[in-house]
C-alpha positions in Angstrom: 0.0 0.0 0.0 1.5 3.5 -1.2 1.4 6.3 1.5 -0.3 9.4 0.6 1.6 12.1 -0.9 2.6 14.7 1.3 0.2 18.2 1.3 1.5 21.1 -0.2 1.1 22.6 3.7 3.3 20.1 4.5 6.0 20.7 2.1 5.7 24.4 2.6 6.6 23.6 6.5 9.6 21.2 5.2 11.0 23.7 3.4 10.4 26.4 5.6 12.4 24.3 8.1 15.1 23.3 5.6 15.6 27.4 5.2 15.6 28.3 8.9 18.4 25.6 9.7 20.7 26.8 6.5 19.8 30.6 7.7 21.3 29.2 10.9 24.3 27.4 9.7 25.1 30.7 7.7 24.9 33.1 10.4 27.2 30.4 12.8 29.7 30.5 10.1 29.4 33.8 9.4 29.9 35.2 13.1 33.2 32.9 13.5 34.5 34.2 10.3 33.7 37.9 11.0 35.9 37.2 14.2 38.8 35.7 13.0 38.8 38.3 10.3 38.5 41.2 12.7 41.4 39.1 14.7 43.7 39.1 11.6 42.8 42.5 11.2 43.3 44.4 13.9 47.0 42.2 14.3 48.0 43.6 11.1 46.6 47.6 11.4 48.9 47.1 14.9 45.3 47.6 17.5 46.2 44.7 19.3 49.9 43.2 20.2 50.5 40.0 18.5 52.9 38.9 20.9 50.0 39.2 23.6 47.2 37.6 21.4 48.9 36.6 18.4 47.2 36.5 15.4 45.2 33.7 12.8 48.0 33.7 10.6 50.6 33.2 13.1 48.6 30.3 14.4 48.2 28.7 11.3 52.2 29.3 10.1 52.3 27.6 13.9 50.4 24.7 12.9 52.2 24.5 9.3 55.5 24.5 11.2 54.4 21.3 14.1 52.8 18.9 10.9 56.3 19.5 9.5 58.1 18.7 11.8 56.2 15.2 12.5 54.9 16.9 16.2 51.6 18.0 15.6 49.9 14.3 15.1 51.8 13.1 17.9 50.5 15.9 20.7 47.0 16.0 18.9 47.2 11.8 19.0 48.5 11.2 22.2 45.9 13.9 23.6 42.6 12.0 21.8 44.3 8.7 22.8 44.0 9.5 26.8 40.9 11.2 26.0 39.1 8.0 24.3 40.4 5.6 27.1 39.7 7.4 30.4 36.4 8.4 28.4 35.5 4.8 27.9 36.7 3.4 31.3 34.8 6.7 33.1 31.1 5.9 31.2 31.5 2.2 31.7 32.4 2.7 35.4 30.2 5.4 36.0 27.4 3.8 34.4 27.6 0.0 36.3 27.9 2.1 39.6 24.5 3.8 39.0 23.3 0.5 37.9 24.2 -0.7 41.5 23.1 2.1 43.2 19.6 1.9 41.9 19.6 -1.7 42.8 19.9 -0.8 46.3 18.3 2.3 47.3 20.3 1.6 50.9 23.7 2.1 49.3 22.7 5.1 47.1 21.3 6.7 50.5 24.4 6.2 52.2 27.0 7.4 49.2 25.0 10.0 48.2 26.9 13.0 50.2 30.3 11.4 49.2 29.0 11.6 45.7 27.9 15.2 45.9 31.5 16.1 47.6 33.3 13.8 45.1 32.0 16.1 42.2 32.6 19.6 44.0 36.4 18.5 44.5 38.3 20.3 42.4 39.9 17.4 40.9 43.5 18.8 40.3 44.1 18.9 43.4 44.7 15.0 42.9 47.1 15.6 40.6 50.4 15.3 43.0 48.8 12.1 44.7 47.9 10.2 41.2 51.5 10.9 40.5 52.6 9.3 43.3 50.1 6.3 43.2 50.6 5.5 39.1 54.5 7.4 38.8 54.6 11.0 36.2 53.3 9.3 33.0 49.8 8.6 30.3 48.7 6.4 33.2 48.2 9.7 35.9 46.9 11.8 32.9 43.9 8.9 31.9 43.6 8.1 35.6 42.9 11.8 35.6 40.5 12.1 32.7 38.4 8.9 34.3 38.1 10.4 37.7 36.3 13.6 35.7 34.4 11.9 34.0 33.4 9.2 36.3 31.4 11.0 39.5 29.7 13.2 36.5 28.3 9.8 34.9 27.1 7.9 38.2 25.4 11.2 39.3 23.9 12.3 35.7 22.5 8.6 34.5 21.4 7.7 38.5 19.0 10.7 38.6 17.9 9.5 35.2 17.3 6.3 36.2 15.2 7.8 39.3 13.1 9.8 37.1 11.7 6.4 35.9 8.5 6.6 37.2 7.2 4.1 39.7 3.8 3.4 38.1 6.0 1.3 35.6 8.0 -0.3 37.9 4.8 -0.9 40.0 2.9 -2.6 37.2 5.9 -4.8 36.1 6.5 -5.9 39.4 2.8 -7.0 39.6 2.9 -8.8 36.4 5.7 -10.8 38.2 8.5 -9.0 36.2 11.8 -9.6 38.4 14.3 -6.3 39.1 16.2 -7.1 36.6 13.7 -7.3 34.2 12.2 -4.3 35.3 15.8 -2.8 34.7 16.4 -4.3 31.2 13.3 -3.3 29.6 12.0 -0.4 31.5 14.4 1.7 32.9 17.6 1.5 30.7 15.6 2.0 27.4 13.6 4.6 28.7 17.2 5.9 29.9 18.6 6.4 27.0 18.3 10.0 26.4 19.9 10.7 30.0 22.2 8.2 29.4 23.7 10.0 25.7 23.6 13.3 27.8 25.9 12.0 30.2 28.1 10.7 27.4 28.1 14.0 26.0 29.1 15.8 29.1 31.6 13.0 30.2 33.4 13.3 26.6 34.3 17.2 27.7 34.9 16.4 31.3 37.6 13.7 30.2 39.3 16.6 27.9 39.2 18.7 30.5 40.9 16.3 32.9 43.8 14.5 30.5 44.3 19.0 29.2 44.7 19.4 32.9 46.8 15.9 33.4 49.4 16.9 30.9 49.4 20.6 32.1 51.1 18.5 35.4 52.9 15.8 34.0 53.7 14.9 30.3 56.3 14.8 27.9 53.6 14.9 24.6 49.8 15.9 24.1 47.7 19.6 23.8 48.6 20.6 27.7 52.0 19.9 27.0 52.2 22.1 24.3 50.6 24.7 26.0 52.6 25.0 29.1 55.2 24.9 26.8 54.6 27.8 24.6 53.6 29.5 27.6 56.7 29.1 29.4 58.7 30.1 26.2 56.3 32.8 26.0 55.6 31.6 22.6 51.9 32.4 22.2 51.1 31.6 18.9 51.6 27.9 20.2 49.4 28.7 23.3 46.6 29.9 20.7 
């Protein structure tokens, strides 16, 4: 059986859509374009110092001069490298300790003001003690990025689980559904939204923590790089 063709109305709405997001697109492109051109500009009419702020075409003969040299795939690799494992190990973690800790609503009650203090700790300050416990290498820098990443996941895909409502739960328990039932085909799929949110935030939060990592301790990756040019007071690396 052949579906109906769409109205006219409805095509009108399509493409009235279709123009709103390009009209968006534009004006995103646009803006970012208008700002590294006014950045370029005011570098070369001499409004801003260059060796303060630099300017887009020092940053790109920057970039030209690191993927000559062979060094810019190995910072930008080794970075994405930490990034994708303490990103991986954070979610999985993160996401079978909420698992547990909706299981037992005892345990959650008990961790749940660790948990809160856990994610207000301002993680660098483990920095000198993960280089003690794992030695000044990748393996304090992931550790790093999964600590991040992990108390944002537990918290994030816990309170989605919560916001399950009970009336579902309720009814599959009196169907004679068992808990893990109820957790396999009513919680985590209706989960998924809060669950790809937490990825989403846990992908930045791991960044944030292997940028910070290498800021400490590395001998390759972005951080390293940064503190670098900083140090040299070369800023057209630091940009």
């Amino acid at each position: 059986m052949t579906e109906p063709a769409p109205s006219l109305q409805r095509l009108a709405y399509l493409r009235a859509r279709k123009r709103r997001k390009t009209a968006i697109r534009a004006a995103q492109l646009s803006l970012l374009a208008a700002f590294i051109a006014l950045w370029e500009l005011s570098a070369r009419m001499g409004w801003i110092d260059v060796f303060i702020v630099s300017s887009p075409s020092r940053v790109l003969a920057t970039l030209g001069s690191l993927y000559r040299s062979g060094d810019l795939w190995l910072h930008v690799g080794t970075s994405c490298f930490e990034t994708v494992v303490g990103f991986t190990l954070g979610t999985a973690l993160g996401t079978l300790v909420a698992v547990g800790l909706w299981w037992s609503d005892f345990a959650a009650r008990i961790l749940d003001p660790y948990l809160v203090v856990l994610n207000a700790l301002p993680k660098i300050a483990l920095g000198p003690i993960l280089i003690v416990w794992f030695g000044a290498g990748m393996k304090s820098i992931i550790v790093m990025g999964l600590l991040i990443s992990l108390v944002v996941t537990i918290m994030t895909v816990l309170a989605g689980f919560n916001a399950i409502t009970d009336e579902k739960q309720l009814l599959m328990r009196t169907l004679g559904a068992s808990k893990l039932q109820i957790l396999t085909m009513a919680v985590l799929p209706a989960s998924v939204p809060t669950i790809m949110s937490a990825l989403k935030i846990s992908v930045g939060m791991s960044w944030v923590g292997v940028i910070v990592g290498e800021y400490l301790v590395s001998k390759a990756g972005l951080g390293y790089l940064i503190v670098y040019g900083g140090q040299v007071f070369n800023l057209d690396l630091v940009m």
